[in-house]
C-alpha positions in Angstrom: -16.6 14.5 -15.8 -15.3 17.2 -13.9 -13.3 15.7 -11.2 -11.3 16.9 -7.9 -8.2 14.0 -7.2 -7.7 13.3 -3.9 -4.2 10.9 -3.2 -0.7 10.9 -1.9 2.1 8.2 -2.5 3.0 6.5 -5.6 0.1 3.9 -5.5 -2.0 6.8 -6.2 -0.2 8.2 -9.2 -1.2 5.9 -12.5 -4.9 6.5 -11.2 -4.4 10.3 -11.5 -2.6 9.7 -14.9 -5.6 7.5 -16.7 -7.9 10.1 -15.2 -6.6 13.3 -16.6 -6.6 11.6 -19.6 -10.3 10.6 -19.8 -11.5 13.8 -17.5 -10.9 17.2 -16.5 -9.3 17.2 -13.2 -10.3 20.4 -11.6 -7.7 20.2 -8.5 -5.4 17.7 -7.2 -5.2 17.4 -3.4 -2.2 15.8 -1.7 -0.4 15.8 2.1 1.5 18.6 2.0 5.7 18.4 1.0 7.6 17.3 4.2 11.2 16.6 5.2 13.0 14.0 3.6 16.7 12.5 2.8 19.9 13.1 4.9 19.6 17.0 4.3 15.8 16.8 5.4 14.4 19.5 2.7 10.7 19.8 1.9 9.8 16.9 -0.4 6.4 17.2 -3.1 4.2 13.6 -2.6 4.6 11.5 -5.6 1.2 12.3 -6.4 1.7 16.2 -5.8 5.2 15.8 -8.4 3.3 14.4 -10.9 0.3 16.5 -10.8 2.4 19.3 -11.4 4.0 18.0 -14.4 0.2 17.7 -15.6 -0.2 20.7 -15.6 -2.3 20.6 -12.8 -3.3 22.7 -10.1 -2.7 21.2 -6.8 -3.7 21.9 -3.0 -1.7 20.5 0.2 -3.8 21.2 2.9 -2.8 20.0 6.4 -6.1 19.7 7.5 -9.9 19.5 5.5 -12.0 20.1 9.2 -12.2 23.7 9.0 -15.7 25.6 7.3 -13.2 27.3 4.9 -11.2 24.1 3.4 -15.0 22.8 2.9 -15.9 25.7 1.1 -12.6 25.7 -1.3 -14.0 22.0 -2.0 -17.7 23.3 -2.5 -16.5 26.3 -4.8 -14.5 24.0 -7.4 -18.2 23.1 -8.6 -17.1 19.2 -9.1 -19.0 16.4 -10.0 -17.5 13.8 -7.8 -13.9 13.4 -5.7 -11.8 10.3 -6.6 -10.1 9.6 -3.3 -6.9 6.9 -3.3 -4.6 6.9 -0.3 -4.8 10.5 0.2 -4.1 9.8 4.4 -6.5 12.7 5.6 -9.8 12.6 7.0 -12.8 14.1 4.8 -15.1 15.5 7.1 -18.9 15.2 5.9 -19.0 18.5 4.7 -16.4 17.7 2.2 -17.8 14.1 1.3 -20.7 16.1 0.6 -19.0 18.9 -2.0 -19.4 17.4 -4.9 -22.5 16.9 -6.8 -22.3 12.7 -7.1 -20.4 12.6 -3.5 -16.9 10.7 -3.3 -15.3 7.8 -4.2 -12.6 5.9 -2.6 -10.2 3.3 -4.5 -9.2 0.7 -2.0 -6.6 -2.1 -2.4 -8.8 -5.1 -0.6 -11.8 -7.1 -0.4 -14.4 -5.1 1.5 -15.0 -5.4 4.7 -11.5 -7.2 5.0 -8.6 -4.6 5.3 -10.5 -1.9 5.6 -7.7 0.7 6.4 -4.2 1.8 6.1 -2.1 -0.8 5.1 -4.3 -3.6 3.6 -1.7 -4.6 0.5 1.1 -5.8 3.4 -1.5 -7.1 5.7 -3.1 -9.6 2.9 0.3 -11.1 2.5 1.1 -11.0 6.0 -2.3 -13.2 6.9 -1.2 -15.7 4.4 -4.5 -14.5 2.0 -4.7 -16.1 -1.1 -6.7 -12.8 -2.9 -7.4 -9.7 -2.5 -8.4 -7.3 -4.5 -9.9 -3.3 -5.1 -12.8 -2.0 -4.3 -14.3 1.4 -5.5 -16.3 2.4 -3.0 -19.0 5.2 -2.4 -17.5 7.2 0.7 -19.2 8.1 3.8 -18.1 9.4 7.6 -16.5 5.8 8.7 -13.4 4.4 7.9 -14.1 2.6 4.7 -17.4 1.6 5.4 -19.3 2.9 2.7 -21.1 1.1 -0.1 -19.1 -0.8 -2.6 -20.3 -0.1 -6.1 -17.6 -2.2 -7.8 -15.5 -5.0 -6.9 -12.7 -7.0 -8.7 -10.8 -9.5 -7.2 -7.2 -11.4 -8.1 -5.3 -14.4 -6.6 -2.3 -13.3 -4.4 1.3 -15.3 -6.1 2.8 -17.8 -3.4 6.3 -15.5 -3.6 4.3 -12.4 -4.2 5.8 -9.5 -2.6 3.7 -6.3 -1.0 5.9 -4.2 -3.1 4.5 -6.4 -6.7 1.0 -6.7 -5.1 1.2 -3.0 -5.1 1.5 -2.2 -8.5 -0.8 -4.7 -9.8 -3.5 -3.5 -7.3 -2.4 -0.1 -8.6 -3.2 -0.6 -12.2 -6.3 -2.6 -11.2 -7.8 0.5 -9.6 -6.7 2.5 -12.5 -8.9 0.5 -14.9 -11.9 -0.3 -12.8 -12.3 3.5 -11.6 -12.8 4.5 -15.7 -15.2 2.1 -15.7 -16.9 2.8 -12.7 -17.0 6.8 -13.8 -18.4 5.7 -16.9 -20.9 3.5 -15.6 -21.7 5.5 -12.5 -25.3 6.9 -13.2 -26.4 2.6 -13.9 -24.2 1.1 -10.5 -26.0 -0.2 -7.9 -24.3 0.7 -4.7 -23.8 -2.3 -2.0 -23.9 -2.1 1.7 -20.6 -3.9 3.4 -21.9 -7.0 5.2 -21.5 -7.0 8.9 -19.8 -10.1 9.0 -15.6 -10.7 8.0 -14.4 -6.9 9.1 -11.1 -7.0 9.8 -8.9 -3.7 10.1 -5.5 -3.2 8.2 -3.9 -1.3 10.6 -0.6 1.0 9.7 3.0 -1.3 10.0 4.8 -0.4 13.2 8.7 -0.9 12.6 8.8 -3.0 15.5 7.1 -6.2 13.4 10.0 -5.7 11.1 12.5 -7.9 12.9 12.4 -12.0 11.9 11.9 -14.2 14.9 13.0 -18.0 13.5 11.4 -19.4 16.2 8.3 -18.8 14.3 6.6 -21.3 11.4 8.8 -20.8 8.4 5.8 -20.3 6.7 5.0 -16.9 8.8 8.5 -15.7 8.7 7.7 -16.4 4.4 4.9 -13.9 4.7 7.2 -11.4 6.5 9.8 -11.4 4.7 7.6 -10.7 1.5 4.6 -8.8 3.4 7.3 -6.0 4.8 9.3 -5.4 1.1 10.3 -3.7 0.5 9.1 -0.5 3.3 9.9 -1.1 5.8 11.8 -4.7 4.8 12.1 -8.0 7.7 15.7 -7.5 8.7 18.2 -9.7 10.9 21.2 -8.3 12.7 24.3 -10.2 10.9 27.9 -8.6 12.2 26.3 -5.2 13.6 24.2 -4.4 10.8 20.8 -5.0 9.9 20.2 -6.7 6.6 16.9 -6.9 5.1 15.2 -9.6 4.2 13.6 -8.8 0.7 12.3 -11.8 -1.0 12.3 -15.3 -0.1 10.4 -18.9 -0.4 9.8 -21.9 2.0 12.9 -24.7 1.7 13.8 -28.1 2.2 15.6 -29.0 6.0 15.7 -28.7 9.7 17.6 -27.7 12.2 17.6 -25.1 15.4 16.1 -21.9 14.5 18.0 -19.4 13.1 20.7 -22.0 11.8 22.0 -21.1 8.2 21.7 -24.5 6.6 23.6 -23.5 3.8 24.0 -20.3 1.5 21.2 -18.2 3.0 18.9 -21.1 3.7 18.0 -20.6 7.9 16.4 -23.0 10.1 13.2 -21.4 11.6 10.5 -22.9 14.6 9.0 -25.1 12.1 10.8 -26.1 8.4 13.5 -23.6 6.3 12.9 -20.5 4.4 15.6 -19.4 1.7 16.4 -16.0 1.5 16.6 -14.8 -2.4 16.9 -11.2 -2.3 18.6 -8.9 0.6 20.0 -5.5 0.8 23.0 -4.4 3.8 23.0 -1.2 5.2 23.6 1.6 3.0 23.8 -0.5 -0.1 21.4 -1.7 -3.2 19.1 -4.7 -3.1 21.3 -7.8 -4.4 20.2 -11.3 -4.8 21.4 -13.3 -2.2 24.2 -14.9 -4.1 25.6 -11.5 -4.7 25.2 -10.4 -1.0 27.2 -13.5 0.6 29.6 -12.8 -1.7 30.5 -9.9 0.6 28.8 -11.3 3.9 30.0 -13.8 6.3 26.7 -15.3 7.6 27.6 -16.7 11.1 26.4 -20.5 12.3 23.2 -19.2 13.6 20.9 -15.8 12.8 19.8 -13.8 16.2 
């Protein structure tokens, strides 16, 4: 099929790799390169990188709204858009474009998640699966009809950043097959009922509070790893909190117990992996080793 590729971070990447090898990708369309890293230059969107090393031609508008960015869409003579975490709005002009409309690649269980972030969210609610979703776009924010669903059990020390590349290849394999299957799929309205909204992570749910269930801070600690990673203020420096598990023992929260075992509202959690500031992740053996945890976490 002749496709247009619509996507952004690294999430969206092995789905543009196992379609250029079973399609013709016409036109790759990512955010435009933007500042990054201490000397802020212009950095290409993992998606936008790899395109180019495809050999692919690739498009960075900042905006699809305008009559002329629908045209450009219109005039690549595509039969559908494959749309993952591409982060811009397609107006209906440009859902329109190509001959079999859009489809969208979501990471969760339509209607729940529908959204921005729905990979940290699932862990963050304590979800035990979640999913992808191909999805037939239209105007709302995923709303449309799902044509194919697949859905897998979330680990109990699962982190966002392992759900992620699961999910990933998930939506890699089930798009081929929707593609393939397209003309034969019977598209299915989202129910009403069990919409919840995945809504973009705000730094500020990043610190841990251990006066909540240790089973909550659990799901923070893995939920926010590792972007933009639970952290806890130990000597002047915020250390995040990568990976962790619920542990055995009580005591005031925010009390290390022992090693990097901490009291929280109700029951422990044990810290496994943490990075310090300006260092590598480390397991948190390795981290104490150069740490001083005082008698109680703020």
């Amino acid at each position: 099929m002749k496709i247009i590729f619509m996507g952004t971070p690294e999430f969206s990447v092995p789905v543009l790799e196992a379609l250029a090898q079973q399609h013709e990708i016409l036109c790759v369309y990512s955010q435009p390169p933007r500042p990054a890293g201490r000397g802020k230059e212009l950095r290409k969107t993992p998606v936008h990188a790899r395109a180019e090393a495809l050999g692919l031609s690739v498009r960075t508008p900042v905006s699809l709204r305008s009559e002329e960015a629908a045209k450009a869409v219109a005039d690549l003579g595509a039969d559908v858009a494959v749309v993952v975490a591409y982060g811009l709005i397609l107006p209906q002009a440009v859902l329109d474009a190509p001959r079999l409309g859009c489809l969208n690649i979501h990471a969760s269980l339509l209607p729940r998640w529908r959204g921005a972030a729905p990979i940290h969210r699932a862990i963050l609610a304590g979800d035990v699966e979640t999913g992808i979703c191909i999805m037939q776009m239209e105007a709302g924010l995923d709303t449309g009809p799902v044509l194919l669903r697949e859905a897998t059990a979330i680990g109990a020390g699962e982190t966002t950043a392992e759900l992620h590349d699961r999910l990933s290849g998930m939506g890699a394999r089930l798009i081929g097959v929707a593609l393939d299957r397209l003309g034969e799929l019977t598209p299915v309205p989202q129910p009403e009922d069990g919409v919840t909204y995945a809504a973009k992570i705000d730094k500020a749910e990043a610190r841990v509070d251990w006066t909540r269930p240790a089973v909550q801070v659990d799901r923070q600690i893995r939920g926010l790893s590792p972007f933009p990673g639970a952290w806890v203020p130990v000597g002047g420096e915020r250390v995040k909190l990568l990976r962790s598990r619920l542990a055995a023992g009580t005591g005031t929260p925010g009390q290390v117990l022992g090693g990097f075992t901490i009291a929280c509202g109700e029951g422990a959690v044990e810290v496994l992996e943490a990075q310090r500031e300006g260092k590598r992740p480390m397991p948190a053996a390795e981290v104490l080793k150069g740490l001083v945890l005082p008698p109680h976490l703020g």
